[in-house]
TIZA-52502 format. One line per 4 residues: their letters; for each residue x, y, z of N, C-alpha, C. Coordinates in pm, whole numbers. Layout:
<sites>
A = X:Y:Z:X:Y:Z:X:Y:Z  ...
</sites>
This chain:
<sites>
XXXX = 84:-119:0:0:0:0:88:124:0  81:227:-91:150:306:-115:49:468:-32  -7:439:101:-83:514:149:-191:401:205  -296:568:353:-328:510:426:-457:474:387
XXXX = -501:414:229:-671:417:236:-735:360:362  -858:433:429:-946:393:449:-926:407:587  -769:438:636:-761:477:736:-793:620:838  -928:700:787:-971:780:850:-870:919:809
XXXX = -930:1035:864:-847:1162:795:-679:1166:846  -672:1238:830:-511:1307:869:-561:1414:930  -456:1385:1042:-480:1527:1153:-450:1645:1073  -357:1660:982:-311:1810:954:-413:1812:821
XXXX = -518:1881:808:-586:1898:714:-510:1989:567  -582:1965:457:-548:2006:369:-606:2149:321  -595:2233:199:-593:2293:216:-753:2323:126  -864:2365:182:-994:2397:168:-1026:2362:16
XXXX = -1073:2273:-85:-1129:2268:-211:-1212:2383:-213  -1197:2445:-376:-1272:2534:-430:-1446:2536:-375  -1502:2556:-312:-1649:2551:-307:-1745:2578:-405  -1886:2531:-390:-1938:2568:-529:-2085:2542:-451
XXXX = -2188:2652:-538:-2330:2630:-511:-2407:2523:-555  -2438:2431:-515:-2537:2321:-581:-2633:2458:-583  -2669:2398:-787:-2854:2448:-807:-2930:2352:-763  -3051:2390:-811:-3168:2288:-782:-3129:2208:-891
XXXX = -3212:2077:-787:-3141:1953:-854:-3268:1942:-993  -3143:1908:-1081:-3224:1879:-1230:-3260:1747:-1198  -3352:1712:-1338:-3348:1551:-1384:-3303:1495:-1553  -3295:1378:-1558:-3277:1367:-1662:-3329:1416:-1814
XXXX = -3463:1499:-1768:-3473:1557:-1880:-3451:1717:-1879  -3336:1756:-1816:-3336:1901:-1791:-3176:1921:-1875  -3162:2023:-1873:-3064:2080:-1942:-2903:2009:-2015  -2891:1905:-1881:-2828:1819:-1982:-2837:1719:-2078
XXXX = -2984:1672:-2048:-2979:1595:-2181:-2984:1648:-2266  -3013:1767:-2244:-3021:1827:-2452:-2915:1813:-2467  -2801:1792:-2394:-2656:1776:-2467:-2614:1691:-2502  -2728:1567:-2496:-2667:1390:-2530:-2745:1389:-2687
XXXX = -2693:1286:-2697:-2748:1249:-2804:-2925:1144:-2833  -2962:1163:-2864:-3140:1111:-2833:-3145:980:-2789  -3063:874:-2810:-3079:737:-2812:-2973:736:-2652  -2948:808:-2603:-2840:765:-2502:-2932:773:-2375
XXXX = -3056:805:-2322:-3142:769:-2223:-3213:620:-2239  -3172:578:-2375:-3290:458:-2384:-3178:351:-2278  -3164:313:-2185:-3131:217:-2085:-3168:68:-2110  -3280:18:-2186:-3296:-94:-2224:-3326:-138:-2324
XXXX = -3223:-33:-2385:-3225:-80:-2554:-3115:-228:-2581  -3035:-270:-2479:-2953:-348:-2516:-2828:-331:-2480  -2715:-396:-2561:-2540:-339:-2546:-2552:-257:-2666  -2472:-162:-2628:-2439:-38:-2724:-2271:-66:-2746
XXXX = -2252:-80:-2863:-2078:-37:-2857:-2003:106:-2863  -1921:102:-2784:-1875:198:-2720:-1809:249:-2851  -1820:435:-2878:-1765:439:-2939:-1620:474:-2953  -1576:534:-3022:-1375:590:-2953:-1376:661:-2876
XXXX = -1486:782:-2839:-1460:899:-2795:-1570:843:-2665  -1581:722:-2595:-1721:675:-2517:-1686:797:-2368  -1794:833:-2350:-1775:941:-2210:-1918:903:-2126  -1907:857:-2014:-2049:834:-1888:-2142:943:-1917
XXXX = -2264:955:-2039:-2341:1094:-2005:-2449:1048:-1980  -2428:926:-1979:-2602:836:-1941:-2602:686:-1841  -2647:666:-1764:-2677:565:-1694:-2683:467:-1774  -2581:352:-1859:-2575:261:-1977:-2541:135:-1922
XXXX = -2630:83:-1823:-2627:-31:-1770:-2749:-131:-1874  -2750:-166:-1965:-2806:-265:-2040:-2807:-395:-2008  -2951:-475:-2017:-2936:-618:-2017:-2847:-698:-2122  -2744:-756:-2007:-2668:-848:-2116:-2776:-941:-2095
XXXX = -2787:-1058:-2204:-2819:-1186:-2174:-2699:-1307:-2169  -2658:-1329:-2051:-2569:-1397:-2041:-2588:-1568:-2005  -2515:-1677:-2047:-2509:-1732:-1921:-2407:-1854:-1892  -2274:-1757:-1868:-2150:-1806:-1841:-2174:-1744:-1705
XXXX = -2241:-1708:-1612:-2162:-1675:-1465:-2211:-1807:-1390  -2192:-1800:-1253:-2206:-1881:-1205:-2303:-1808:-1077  -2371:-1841:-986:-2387:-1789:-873:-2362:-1872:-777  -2251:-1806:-688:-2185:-1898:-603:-2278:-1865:-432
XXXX = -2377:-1951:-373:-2436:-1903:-252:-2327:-1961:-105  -2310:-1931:1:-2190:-1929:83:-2271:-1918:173  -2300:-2015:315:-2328:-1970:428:-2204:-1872:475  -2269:-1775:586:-2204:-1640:665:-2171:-1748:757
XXXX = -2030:-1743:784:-1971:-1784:936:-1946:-1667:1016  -1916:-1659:1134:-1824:-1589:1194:-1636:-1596:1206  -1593:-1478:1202:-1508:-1401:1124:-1397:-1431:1306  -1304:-1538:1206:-1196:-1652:1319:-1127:-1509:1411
XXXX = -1054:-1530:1491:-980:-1408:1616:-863:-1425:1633  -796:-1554:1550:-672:-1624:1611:-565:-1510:1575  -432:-1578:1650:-320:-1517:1606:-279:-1496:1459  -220:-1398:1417:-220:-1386:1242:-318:-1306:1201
XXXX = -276:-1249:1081:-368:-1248:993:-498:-1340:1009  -611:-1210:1002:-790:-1296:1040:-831:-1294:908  -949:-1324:872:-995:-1390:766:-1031:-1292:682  -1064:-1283:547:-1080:-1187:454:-1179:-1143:408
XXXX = -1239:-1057:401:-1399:-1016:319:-1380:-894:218  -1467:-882:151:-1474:-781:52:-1628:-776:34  -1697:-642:5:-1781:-565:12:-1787:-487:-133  -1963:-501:-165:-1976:-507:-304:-1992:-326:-284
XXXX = -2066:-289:-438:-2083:-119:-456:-2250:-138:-313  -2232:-9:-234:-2303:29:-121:-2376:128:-180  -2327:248:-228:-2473:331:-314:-2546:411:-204  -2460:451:-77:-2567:524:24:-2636:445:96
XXXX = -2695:295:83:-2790:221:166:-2720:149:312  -2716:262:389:-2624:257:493:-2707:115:563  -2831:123:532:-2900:34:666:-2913:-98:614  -2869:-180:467:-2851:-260:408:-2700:-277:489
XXXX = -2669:-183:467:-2475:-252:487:-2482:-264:640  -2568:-225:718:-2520:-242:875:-2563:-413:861  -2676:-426:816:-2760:-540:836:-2640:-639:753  -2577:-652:681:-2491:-719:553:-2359:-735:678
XXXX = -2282:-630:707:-2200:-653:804:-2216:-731:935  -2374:-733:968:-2385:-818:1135:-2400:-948:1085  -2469:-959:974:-2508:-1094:985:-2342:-1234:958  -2258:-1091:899:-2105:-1193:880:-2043:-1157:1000
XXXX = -2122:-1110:1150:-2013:-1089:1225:-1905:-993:1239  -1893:-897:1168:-1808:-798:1128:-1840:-676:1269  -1984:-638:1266:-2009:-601:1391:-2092:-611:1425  -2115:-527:1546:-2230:-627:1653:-2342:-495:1668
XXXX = -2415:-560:1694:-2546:-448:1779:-2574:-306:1765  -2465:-261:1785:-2427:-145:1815:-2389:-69:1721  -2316:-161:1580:-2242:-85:1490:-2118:-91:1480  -2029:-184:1613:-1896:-99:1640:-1834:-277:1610
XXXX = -1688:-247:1564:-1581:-387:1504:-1626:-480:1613  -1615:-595:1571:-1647:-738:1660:-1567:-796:1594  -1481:-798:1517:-1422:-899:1417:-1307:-923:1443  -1215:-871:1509:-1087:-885:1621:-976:-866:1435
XXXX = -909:-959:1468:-828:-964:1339:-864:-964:1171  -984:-959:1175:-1053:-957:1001:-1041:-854:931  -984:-897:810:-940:-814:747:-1061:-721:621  -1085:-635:625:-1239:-594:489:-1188:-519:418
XXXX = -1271:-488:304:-1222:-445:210:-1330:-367:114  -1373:-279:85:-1448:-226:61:-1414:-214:-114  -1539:-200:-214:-1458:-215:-320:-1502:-85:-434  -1529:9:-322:-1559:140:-430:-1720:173:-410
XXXX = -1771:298:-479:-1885:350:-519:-1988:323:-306  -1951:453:-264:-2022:461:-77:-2110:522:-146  -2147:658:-256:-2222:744:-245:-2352:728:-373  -2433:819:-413:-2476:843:-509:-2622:686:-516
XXXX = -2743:708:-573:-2857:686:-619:-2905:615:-438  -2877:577:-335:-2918:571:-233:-2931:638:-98  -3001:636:-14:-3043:780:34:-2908:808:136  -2823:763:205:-2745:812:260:-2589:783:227
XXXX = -2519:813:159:-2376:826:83:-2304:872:218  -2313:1016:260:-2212:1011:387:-2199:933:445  -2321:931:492:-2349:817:622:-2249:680:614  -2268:623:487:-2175:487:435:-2007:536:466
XXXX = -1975:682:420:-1858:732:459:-1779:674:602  -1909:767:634:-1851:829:814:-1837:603:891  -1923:535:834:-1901:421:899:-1793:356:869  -1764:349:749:-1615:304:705:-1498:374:817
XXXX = -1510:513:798:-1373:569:849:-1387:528:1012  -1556:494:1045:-1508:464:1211:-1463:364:1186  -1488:259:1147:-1465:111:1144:-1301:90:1092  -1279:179:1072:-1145:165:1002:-1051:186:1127
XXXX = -1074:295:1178:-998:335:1312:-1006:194:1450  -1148:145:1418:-1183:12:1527:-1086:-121:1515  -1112:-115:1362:-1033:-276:1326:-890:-269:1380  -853:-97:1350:-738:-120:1338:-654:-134:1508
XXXX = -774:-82:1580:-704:-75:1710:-736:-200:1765  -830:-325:1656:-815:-454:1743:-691:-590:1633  -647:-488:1553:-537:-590:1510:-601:-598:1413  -694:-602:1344:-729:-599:1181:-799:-486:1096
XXXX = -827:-479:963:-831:-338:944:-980:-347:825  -973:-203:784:-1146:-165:723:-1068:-110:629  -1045:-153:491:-968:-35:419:-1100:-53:295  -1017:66:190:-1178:91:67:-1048:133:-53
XXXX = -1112:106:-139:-1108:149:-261:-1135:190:-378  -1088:294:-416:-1181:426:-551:-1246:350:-660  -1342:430:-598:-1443:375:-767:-1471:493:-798  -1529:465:-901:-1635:591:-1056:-1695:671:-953
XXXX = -1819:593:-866:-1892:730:-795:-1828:812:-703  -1676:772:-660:-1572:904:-540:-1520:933:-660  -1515:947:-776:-1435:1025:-876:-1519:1121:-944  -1660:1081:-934:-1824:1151:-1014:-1781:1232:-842
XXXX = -1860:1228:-746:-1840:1294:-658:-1759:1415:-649  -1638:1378:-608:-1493:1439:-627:-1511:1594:-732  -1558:1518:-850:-1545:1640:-944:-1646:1702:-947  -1753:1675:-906:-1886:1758:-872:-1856:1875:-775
XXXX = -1798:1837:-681:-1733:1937:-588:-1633:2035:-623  -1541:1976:-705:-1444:2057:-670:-1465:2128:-839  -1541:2074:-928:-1533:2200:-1082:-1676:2215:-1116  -1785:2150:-1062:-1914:2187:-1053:-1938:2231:-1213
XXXX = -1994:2296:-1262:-2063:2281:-1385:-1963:2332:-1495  -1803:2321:-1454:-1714:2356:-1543:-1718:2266:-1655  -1747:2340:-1771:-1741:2207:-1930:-1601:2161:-1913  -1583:2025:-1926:-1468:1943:-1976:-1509:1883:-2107
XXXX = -1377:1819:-2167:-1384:1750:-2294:-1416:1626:-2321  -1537:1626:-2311:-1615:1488:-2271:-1555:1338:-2416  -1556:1423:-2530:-1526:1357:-2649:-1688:1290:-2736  -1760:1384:-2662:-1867:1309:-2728:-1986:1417:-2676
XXXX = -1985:1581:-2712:-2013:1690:-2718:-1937:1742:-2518  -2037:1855:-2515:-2070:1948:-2358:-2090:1850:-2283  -2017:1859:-2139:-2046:1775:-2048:-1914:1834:-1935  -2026:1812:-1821:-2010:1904:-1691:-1982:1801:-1572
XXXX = -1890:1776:-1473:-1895:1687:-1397:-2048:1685:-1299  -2077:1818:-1257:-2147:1814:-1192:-2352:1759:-1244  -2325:1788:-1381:-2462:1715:-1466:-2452:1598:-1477  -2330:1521:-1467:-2298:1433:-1479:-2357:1312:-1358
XXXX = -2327:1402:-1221:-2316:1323:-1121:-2475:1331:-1113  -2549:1422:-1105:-2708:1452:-1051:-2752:1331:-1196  -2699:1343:-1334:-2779:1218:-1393:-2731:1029:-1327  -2658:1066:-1252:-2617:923:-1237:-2626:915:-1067
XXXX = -2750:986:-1000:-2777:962:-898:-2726:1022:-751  -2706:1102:-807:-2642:1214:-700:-2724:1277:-612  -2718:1253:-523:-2824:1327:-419:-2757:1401:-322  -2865:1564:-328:-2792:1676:-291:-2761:1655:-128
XXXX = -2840:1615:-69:-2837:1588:59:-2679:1492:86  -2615:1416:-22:-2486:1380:39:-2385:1536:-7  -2425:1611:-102:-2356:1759:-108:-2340:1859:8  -2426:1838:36:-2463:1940:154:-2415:1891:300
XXXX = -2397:1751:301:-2320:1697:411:-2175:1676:419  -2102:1719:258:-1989:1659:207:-1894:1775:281  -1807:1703:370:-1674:1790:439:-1563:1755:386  -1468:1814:404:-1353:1825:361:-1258:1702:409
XXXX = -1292:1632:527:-1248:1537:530:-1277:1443:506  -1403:1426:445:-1429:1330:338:-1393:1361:236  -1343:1464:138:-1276:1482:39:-1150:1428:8  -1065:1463:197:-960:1420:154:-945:1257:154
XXXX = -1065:1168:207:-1029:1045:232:-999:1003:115  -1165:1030:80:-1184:979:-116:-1025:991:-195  -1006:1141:-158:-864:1143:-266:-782:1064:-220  -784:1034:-120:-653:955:-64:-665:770:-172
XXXX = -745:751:-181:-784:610:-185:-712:558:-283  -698:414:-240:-625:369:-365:-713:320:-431  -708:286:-584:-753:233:-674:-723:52:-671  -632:3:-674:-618:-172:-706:-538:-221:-522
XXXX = -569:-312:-530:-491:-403:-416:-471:-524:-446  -354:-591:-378:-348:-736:-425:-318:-825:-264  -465:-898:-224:-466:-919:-142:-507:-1105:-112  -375:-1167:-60:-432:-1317:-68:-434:-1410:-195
XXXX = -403:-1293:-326:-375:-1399:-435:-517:-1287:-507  -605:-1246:-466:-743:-1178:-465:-678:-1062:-544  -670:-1032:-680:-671:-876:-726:-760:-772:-708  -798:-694:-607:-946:-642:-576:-928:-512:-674
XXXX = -1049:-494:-715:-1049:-352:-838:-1216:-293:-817  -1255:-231:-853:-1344:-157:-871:-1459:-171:-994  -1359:-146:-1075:-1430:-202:-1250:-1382:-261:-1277  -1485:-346:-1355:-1465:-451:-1455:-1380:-405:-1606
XXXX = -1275:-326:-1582:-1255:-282:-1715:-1083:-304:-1731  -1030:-305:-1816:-880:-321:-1820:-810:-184:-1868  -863:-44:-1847:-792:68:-1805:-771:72:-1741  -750:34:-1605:-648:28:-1532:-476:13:-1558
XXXX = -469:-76:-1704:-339:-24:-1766:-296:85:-1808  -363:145:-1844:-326:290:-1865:-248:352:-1746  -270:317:-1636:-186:402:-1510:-80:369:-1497  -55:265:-1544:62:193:-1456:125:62:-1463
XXXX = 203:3:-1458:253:-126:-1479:252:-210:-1352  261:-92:-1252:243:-173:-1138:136:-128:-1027  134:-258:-911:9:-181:-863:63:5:-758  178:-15:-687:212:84:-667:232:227:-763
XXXX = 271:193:-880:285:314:-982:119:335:-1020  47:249:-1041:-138:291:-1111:-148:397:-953  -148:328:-862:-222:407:-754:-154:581:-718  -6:575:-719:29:682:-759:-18:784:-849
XXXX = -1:710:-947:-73:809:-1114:-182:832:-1107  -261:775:-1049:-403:797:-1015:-432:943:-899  -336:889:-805:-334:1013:-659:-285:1168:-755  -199:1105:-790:-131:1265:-871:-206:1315:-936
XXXX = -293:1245:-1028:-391:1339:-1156:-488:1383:-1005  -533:1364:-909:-664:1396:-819:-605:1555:-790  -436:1520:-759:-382:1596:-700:-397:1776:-812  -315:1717:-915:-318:1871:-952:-491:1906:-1012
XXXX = -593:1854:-1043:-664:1927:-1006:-699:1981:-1140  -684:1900:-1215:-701:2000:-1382:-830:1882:-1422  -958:1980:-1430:-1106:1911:-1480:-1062:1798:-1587  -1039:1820:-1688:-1000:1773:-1793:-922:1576:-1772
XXXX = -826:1629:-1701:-758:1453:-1687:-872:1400:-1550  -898:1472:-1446:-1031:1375:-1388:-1123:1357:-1487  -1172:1410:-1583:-1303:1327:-1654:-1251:1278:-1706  -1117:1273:-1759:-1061:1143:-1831:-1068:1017:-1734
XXXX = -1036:998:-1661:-982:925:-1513:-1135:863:-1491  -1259:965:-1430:-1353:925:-1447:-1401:831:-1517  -1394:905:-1690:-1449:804:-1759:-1417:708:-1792  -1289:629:-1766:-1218:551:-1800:-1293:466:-1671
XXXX = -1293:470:-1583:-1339:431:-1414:-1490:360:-1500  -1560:414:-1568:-1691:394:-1564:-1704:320:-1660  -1602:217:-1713:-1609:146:-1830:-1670:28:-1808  -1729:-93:-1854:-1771:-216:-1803:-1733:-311:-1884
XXXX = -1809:-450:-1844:-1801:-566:-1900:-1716:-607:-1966  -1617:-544:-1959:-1454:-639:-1991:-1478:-769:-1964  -1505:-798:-1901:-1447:-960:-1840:-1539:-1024:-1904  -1644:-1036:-2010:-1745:-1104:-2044:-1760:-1187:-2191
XXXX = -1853:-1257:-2233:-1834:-1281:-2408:-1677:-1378:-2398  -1641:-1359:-2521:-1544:-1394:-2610:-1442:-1266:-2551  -1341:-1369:-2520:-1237:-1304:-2482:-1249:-1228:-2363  -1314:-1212:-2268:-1344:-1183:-2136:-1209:-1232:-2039
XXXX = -1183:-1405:-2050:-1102:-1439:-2010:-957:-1400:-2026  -946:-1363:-2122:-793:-1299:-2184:-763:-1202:-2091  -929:-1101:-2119:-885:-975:-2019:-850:-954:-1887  -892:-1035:-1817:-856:-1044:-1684:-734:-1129:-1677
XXXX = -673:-1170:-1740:-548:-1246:-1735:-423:-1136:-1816  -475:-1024:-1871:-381:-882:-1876:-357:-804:-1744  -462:-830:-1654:-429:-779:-1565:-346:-846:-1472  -434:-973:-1440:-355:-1058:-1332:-172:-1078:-1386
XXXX = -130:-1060:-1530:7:-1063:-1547:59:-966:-1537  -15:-829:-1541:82:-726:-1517:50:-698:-1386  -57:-705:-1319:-24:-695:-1145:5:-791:-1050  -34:-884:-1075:-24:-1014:-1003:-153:-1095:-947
XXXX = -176:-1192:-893:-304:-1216:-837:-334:-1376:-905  -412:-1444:-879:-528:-1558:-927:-671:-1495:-986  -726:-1399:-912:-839:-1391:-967:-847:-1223:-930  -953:-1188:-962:-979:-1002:-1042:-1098:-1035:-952
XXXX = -1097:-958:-812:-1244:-931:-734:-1322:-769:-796  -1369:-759:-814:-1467:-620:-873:-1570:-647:-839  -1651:-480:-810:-1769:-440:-802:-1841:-407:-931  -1841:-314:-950:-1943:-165:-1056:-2013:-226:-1148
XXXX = -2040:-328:-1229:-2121:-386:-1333:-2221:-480:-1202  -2322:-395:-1200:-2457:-528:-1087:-2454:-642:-1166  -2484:-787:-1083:-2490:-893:-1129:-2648:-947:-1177  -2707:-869:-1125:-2849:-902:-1249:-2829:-880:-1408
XXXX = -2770:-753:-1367:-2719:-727:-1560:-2607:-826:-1632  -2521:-883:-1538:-2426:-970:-1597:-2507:-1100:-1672  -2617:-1185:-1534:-2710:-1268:-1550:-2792:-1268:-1657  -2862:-1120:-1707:-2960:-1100:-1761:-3071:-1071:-1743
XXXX = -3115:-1063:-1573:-3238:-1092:-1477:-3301:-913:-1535  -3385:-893:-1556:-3475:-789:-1605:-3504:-708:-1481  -3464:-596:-1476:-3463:-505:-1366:-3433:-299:-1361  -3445:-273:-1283:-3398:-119:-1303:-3302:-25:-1168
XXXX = -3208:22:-1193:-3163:53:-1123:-3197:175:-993  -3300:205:-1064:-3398:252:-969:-3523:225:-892  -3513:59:-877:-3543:2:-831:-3718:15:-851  -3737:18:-957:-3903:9:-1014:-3950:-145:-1046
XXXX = -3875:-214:-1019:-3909:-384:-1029:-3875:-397:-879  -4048:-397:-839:-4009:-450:-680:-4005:-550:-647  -4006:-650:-690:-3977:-795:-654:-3800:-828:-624  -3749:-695:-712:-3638:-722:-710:-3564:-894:-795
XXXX = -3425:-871:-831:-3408:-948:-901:-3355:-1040:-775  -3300:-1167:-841:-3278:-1312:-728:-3136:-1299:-704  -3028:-1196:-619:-2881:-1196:-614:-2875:-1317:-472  -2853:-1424:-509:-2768:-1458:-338:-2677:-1467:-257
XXXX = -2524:-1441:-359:-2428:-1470:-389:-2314:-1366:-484  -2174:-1393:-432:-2117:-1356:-585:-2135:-1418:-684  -2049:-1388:-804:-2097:-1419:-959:-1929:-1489:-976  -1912:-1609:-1030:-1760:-1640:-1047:-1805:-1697:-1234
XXXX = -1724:-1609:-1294:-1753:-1641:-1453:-1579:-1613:-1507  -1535:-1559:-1627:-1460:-1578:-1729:-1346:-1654:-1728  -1400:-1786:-1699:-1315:-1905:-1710:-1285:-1944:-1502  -1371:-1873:-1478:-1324:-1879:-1275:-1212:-1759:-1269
XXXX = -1187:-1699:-1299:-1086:-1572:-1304:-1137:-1433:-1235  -1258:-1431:-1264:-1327:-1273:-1214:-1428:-1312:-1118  -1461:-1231:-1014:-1569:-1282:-914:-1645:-1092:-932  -1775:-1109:-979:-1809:-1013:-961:-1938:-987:-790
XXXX = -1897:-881:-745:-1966:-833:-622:-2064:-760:-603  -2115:-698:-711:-2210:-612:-685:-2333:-610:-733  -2398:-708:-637:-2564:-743:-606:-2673:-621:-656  -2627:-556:-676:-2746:-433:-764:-2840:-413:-630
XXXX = -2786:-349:-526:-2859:-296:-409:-2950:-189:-474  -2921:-121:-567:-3010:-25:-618:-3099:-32:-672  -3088:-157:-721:-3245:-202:-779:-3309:-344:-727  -3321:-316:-609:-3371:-392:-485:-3300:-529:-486
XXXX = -3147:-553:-543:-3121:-652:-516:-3035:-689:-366  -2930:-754:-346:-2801:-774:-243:-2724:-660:-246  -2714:-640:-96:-2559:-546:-113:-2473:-694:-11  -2406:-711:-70:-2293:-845:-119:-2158:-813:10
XXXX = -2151:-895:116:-2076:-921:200:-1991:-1053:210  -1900:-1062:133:-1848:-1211:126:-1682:-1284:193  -1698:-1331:228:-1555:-1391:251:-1450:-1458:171  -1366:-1419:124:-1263:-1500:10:-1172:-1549:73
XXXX = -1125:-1692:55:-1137:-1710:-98:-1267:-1801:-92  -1356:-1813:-220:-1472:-1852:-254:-1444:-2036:-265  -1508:-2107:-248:-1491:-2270:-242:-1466:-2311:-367  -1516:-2251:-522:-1493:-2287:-587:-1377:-2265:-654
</sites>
């Protein structure tokens, strides 16, 4: 680890981000869509291929119809205390639904009653995207960074790692409706984030030391043989050859602060379904050789959409789709984590390594 993700702020604070007025919150049919193109709201038109210039201006989670995954179901044990290194978990995309994740964390033992570490030596791992389309995003914050400070004072630790929505976030704050070069017309971080579920109420709660956590975060870890990542996508080469140099290159572009390479960074973050189809397997085996690892843990692509299960991310299919489990597909190489809490599925608490 080339830094302290997840380990709560730094006493010596940094130095105040630019501030900015949230307007009233638009919707998708307000001012920025006139800047998309007509077919980019249709959400269940299918897979779209990406074009050269592809930039996040629409919520483009499409039904794949798949059916290479697997769904792997796992009774919850409780989380061992012994000497050593304690046992391992990872934690799918959370989305604000703080009271899903308390309930997701007790039932593996992680904590108790109260909220507060029970897990003595267990190690967690959080795998990106706390904020945005569920009603409390801080809230998911502020529990990580306690839990982070808990584990660590009982011998094991709470760490997290950057996804798309602390990078949508991030730039909402700090360049707010400044145009960047989207590559595919006008496009504003901050239109960006309110179309992809941004709720002002985590704006209005957002402090500076949650700014600096987010920035702090690393992007990849290699934990147990476990490559943990965020997206399903293989830009992540672009940063770096290694996992210490990506996470660097990553901290530095947050650092200087120029709109332009975060929406690059962004959009690259918000890419999907690499790992899937024909040649899926290849891709995750570019990564695992240039970083190391057995298998590629990721969140950000929900596993109803991997499946095919017919659903909405705004959770207008209340039956919700059937998540029980992670997803282990492109050849057993990728384990995907993220139960589509947003559209009434799992928010995904699991222990690795998986039996299969």
């Amino acid at each position: 680890m080339t830094q302290g993700a997840g380990q709560g702020p730094e006493l010596a604070r940094a130095a105040t981000l630019r501030d900015f007025r949230v307007p009233a919150y638009v919707h998708e049919t307000g001012p920025y869509a006139q800047n998309t193109p007509p077919d980019e709201g249709d959400e269940g038109a299918g897979p779209v291929e990406e074009p050269e210039g592809y930039t996040p201006t629409r919520r483009d989670l499409p039904v794949i119809n798949r059916g290479d995954t697997v769904q792997i179901a796992v009774d919850p044990a409780a989380p061992e205390t012994t000497d050593g290194p304690g046992p391992l978990y990872v934690v799918g995309d959370v989305h604000g639904y703080l009271d899903q994740l308390v309930a997701a964390l007790q039932e593996q033992g992680l904590i108790d009653a109260a909220g507060n570490w029970s897990a003595g030596t267990a190690r967690l791992w959080f795998l990106g995207d706390f904020t945005d389309r569920g009603p409390d995003g801080i809230g998911v914050i502020d529990l990580v960074m306690r839990l982070s400070a808990e584990a660590a004072a009982a011998g094991g630790y709470c760490k997290a790692l950057m996804g798309n929505h602390e990078l949508l976030l991030l730039g909402a704050k700090r360049f707010g409706d400044t145009p960047v070069n989207s590559g595919a017309g006008t496009a504003t971080f901050q239109a960006a984030w309110l179309l992809n579920g941004g709720q002002k109420t985590d704006m209005d709660r957002l402090q500076d030391h949650h700014l600096q956590w987010m920035a702090r975060l690393d992007a990849m870890e290699l934990v147990d043989g476990h490559l943990l990542v965020h997206s399903d996508t293989t830009a992540y080469l672009d940063y770096g050859d290694s996992i210490e140099a990506l996470n660097d290159t990553i901290r530095e572009t947050l650092t200087r602060n120029d709109a332009d390479e975060c929406w690059d960074l962004f959009r690259k973050f918000t890419k999907r379904f690499a790992f899937r189809d024909d040649g899926g397997a290849e891709a995750v085996r570019s990564l695992l050789d240039a970083y190391g690892g057995t298998r590629i843990v990721h969140g950000h692509s929900p596993i109803p959409y991997l499946l095919g299960e017919v659903g909405s991310e705004d959770g207008e299919d209340s039956t919700g789709p059937n998540v029980e489990g992670p997803h282990l597909y492109a050849d057993g190489l990728a384990i995907a984590m993220d139960g589509g809490v947003t559209m009434a599925g799992k928010l995904l608490v699991q222990q690795l390594p998986l039996d299969n």
